[in-house]
C-alpha positions in Angstrom: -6.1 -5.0 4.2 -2.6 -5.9 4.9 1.1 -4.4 3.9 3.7 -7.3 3.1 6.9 -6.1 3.0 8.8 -8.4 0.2 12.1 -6.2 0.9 12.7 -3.4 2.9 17.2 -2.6 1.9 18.5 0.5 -0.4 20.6 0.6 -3.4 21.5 -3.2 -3.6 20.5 -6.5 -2.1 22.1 -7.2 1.4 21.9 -10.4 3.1 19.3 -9.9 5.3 17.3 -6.9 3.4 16.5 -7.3 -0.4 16.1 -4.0 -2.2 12.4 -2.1 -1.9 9.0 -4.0 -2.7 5.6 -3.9 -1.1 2.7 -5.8 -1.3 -0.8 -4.1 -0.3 -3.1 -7.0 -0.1 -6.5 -6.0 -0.8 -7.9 -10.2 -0.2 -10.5 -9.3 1.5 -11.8 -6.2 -0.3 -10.8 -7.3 -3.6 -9.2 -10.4 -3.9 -6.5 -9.5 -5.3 -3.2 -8.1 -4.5 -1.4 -4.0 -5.6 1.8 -3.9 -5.6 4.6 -1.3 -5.0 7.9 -1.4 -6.5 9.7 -4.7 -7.7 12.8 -4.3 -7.1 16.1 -6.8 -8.1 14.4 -10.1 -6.4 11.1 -9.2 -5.8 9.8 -12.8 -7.6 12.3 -14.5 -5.2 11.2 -13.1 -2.0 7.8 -14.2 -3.2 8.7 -17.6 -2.7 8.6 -17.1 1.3 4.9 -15.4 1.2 2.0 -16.8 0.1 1.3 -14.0 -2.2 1.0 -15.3 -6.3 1.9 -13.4 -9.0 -1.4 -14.3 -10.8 -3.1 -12.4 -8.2 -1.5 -9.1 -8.7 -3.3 -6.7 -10.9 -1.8 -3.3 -10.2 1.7 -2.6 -9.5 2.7 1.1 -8.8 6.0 1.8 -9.5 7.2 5.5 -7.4 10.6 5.9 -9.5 12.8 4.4 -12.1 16.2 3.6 -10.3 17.1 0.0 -10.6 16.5 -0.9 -7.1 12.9 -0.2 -7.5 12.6 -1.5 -10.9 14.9 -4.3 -11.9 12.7 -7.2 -10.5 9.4 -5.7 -12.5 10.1 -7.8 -16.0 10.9 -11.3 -14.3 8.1 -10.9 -12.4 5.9 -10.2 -15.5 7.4 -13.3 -17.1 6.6 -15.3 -14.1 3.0 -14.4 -14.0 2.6 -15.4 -17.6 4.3 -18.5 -17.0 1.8 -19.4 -14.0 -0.7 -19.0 -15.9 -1.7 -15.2 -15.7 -4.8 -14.0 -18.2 -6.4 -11.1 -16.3 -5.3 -7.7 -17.3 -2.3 -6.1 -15.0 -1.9 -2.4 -15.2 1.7 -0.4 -13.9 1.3 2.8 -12.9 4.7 4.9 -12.8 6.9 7.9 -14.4 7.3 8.2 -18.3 10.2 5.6 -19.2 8.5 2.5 -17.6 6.5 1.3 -20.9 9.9 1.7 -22.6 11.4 -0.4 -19.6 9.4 -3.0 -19.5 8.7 -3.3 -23.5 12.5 -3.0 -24.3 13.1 -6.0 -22.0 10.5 -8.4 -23.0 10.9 -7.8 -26.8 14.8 -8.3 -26.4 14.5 -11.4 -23.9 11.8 -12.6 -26.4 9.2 -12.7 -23.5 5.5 -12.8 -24.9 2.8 -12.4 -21.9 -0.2 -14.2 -21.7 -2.4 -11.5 -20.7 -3.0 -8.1 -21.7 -1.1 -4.9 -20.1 -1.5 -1.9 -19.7 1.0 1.3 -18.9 -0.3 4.3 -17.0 2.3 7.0 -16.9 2.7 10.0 -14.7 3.6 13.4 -15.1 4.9 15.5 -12.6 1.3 16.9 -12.1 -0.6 13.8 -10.7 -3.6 13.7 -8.5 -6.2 11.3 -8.7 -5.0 8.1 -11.0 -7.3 5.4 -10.2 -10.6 5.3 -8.7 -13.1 2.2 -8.9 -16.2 1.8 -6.5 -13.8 1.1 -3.1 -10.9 2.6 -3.3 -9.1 5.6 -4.7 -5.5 5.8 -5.5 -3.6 9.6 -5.8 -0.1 10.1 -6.6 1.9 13.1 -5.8 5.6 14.2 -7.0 8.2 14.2 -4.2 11.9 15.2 -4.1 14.3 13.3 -5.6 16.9 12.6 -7.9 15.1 12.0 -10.6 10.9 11.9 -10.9 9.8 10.1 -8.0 6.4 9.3 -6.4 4.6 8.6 -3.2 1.0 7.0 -3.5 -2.1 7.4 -1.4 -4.4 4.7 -0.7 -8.0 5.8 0.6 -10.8 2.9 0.9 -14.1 4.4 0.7 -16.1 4.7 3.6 -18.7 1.6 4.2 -22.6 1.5 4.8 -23.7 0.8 8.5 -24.3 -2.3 9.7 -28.3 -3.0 9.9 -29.8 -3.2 13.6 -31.0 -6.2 13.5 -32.7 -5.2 17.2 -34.6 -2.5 15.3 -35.8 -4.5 12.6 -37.1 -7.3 14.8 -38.6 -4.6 16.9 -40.4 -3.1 13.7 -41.7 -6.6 13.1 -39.6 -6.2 10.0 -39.0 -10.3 8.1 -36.2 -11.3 7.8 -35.0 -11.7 3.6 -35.3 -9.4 0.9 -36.7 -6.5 3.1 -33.2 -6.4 4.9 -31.1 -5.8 1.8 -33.2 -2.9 0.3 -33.0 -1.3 4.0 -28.6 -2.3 3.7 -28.5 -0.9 -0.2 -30.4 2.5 0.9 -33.9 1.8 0.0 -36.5 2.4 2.6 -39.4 -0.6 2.5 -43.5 -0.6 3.4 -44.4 -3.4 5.4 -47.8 -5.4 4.6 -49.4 -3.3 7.4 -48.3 -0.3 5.8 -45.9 1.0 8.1 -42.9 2.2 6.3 -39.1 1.7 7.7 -36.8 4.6 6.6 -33.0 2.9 5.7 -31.5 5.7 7.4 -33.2 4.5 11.1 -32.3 0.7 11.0 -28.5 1.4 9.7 -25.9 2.2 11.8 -23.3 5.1 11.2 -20.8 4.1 8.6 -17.5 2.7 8.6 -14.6 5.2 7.6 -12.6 3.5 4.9 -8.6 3.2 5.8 -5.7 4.9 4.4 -2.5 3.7 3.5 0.5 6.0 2.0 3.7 4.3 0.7 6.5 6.8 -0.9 9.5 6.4 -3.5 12.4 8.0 -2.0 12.6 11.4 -1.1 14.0 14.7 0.5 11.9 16.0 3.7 8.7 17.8 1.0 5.8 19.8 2.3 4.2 17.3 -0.8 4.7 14.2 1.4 2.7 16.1 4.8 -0.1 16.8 2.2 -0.5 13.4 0.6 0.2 11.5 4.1 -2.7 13.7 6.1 -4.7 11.8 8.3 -3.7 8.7 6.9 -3.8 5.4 8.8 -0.5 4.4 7.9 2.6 6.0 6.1 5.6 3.2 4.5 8.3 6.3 4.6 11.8 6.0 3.4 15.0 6.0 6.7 18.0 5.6 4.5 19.7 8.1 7.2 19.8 8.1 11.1 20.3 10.9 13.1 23.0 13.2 12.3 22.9 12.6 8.8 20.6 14.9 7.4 23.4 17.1 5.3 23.8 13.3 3.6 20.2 12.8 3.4 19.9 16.0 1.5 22.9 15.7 -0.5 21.8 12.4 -1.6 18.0 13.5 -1.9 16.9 11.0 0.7 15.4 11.4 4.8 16.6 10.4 7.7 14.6 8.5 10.1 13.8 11.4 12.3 12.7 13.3 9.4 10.3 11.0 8.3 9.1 11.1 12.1 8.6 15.0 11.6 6.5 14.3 9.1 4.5 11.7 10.3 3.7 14.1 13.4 2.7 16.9 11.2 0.9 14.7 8.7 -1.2 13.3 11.7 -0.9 9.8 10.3 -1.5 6.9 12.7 1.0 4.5 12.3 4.9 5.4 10.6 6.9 2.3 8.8 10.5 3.1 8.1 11.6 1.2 5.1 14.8 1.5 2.4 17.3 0.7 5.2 21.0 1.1 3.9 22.6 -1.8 4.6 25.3 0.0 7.1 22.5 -0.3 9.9 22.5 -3.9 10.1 20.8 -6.2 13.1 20.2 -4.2 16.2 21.6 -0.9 14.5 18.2 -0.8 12.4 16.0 -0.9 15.2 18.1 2.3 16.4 16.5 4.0 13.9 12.7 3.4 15.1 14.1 4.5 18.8 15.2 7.4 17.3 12.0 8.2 15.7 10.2 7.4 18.7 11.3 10.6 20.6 9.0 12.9 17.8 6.1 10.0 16.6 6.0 7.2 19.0 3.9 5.3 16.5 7.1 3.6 14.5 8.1 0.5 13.6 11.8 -0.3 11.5 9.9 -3.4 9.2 12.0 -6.0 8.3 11.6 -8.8 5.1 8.5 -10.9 5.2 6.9 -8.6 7.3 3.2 -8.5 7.6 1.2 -5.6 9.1 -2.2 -5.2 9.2 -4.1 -2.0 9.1 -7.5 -2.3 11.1 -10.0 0.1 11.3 -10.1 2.9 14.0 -7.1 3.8 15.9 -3.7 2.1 14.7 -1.9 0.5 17.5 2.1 0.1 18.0 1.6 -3.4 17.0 3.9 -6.2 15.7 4.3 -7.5 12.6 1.8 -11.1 12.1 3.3 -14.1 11.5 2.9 -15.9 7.6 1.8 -18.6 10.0 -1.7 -16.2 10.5 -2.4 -15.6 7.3 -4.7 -17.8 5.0 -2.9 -18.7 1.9 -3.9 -17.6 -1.3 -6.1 -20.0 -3.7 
């Protein structure tokens, strides 16, 4: 499990930040790749990962101003032209079927896979849920109906103990994955081996919580607790919070607040206005730092990737490190 961040700028494209996308990619656990926002660009930006728009099958959209949303039907196009067949489903306010259908039918754009619109109300919980993961969606504070979206991975089986099993004269094969699936076995002898003593305790699934933009909310500490990592918006630096509010955004120091009181593990500051350019961004993580040392400012191209257990200060990896899509 890894974020990619495809653009990480507010409002409009600057020359070092595009405007907000970001790539959850779920390789690994799913092979394929969920997607949140597209804003102006977002199919561009592709171009200098190694993620495919054929392997996106989910993209979450958190609100409907252009600079989360004007990259979405280029991006659809793209995936057709590629070669795209598999079903992709976007998940976002009311208004983004009539988006997304107005602009194909008027550019003439006919997809070569099915798609499907799930649209939110202002009373979401729960909106996707399959075997590993579950996806809920809660209302924040903004301008207009905006979203923030709650990753949770399910929590794994135990690894079998392999000493235990050769201990309990147990052969290797078929025996070993009823124990791993939950089933407990009789041996030719007749001893019978209980699941529940040859696995191990399981694996707690990770969390990952990415928002739309956003006032400080008591909703964001609620759908960001406990979580691994939270993507929060820093349009603002310190000082600025009567702008932050005028504007329904946060500042950085905000979004460190809640961080702290959301217990997450790890804060991201994303949607950086473009007035806090090189070293002036990474003032807002320092900033942060004094409430929830935990924070990183992410940058374009960024790659992060969320491990299990306790979620270091660590760097972003290099595209070099990760294995390129099929």
């Amino acid at each position: 499990m890894q974020l990619e961040f495809l653009g990480t700028g507010a409002g409009t494209p600057a020359r070092f930040r595009n405007v907000t996308s970001v790539a959850l990619r779920l390789l690994d656990e799913l092979n394929s790749v969920w997607l949140f926002d597209a804003g102006e660009g977002t199919q561009i930006q592709m171009l200098s990962s190694s993620i495919r728009p054929r392997k996106i099958d989910k993209i979450f959209i958190t609100h409907l101003h252009g600079d989360h949303i004007f990259g979405l039907p280029g991006l659809l196009a793209s995936r057709s032209f590629q070669g795209g067949e598999d079903k992709l489903t976007i998940y976002g306010p009311r208004g983004i079927k009539q988006f997304v259908e107005t602009s194909l039918r008027v550019s003439q754009t006919h997809l070569t896979y099915p798609l499907e619109f799930v649209e939110l109300t202002d009373q979401a919980g729960v909106i996707y849920e399959d075997n590993q993961m579950t996806v809920t969606a809660m209302p924040l504070d903004h301008k207009i109906l905006s979203f923030g979206y709650r990753v949770d991975e399910h929590d794994m089986v135990g690894e079998l103990q392999v000493d235990k099993l050769q201990a309990l004269n147990v052969p290797a094969g078929p025996l070993y994955g009823q124990l791993k699936r939950g089933h407990d076995v009789t041996l030719d002898d007749g001893t019978v081996v209980k699941s529940l003593d040859v696995i191990g305790p399981a694996k707690k699934g990770r969390s990952v919580v990415v928002l739309g933009d956003t006032r400080k909310t008591d909703q964001t500490i609620a759908l960001a607790k406990d979580a691994d990592v939270l993507v929060h918006e820093a349009t603002y630096g310190k000082g600025e919070g009567k702008q932050a509010r005028n504007h329904y955004h946060s500042t950085s120091l905000q979004a460190a607040e809640i961080a702290k009181q959301a217990n997450v593990g790890r804060l991201l500051l994303t949607h950086i206005s473009a007035r806090y350019a090189g070293k002036s961004a990474n003032n807002l993580a320092y900033q942060a730092r004094d409430i929830f040392e935990n924070t990183r400012v992410v940058n374009d191209f960024d790659i992060y990737d969320v491990p299990f257990g306790k979620q270091t200060n660590s760097r972003p990896i290099k595209l070099d490190q990760v294995d390129a899509e099929e």
